[in-house]
C-alpha positions, 0 to 999 in steps of 0.5 A: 615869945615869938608868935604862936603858942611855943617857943622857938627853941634854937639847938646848936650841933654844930660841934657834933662831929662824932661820938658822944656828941652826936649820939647826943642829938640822935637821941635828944632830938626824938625826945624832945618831939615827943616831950615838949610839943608845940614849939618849933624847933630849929636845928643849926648844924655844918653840912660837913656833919653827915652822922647829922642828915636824918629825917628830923621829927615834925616841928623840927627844921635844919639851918645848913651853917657855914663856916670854913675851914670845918674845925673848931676854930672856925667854927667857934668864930662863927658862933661869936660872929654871925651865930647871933645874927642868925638866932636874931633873924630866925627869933629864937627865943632860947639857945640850947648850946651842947658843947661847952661853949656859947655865943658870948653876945646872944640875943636869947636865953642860953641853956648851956651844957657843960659836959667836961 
């Protein structure tokens, strides 16, 4: 665990783009805050995901990623590039992958959710 009490808790959105996967988080987010208090959550999404700019609970943050041109392709390269770099850098201690597909080499736990 990384210091503290909780866990650091990394949430991948970066493929909620519209429909089901973004009533995903806008729901998820609000229940984790008040179910799992105490850890500290990190929130990577593009900055091409407007439906995703809200006001995040408290112990939550947002990590702008960047990965160009916005659509699947690259953004499934970033996640098997320089996503574990970064979940390494932030010390996540576990990754919450929403749509189907995960870093192959992470350097945490991975809860994936598979959905199709």
């Amino acid at each position: 665990m990384s210091g503290g009490s909780g866990l650091v808790i990394g949430l991948n959105a970066t493929a909620a783009v519209t429909g089901g996967g973004v009533t995903y988080w806008l729901n998820l987010l609000p229940a984790l805050a008040r179910l799992a208090r105490g850890h500290r959550y990190i929130l990577y999404a593009s900055a091409h995901q407007e439906q995703l700019r809200i006001e995040l609970p408290a112990g939550f943050e947002k990590r702008d990623v960047r990965f160009l041109p916005p659509h699947a392709l690259s953004r499934l390269l970033w996640e098997q590039t320089l996503f574990p770099g970064e979940l390494r850098r932030d010390r996540v201690d576990v990754l919450l992958a929403a749509a189907d597909v995960a870093p192959l080499r992470s350097p945490c736990p991975v809860v994936l959710a598979v959905g199709n």
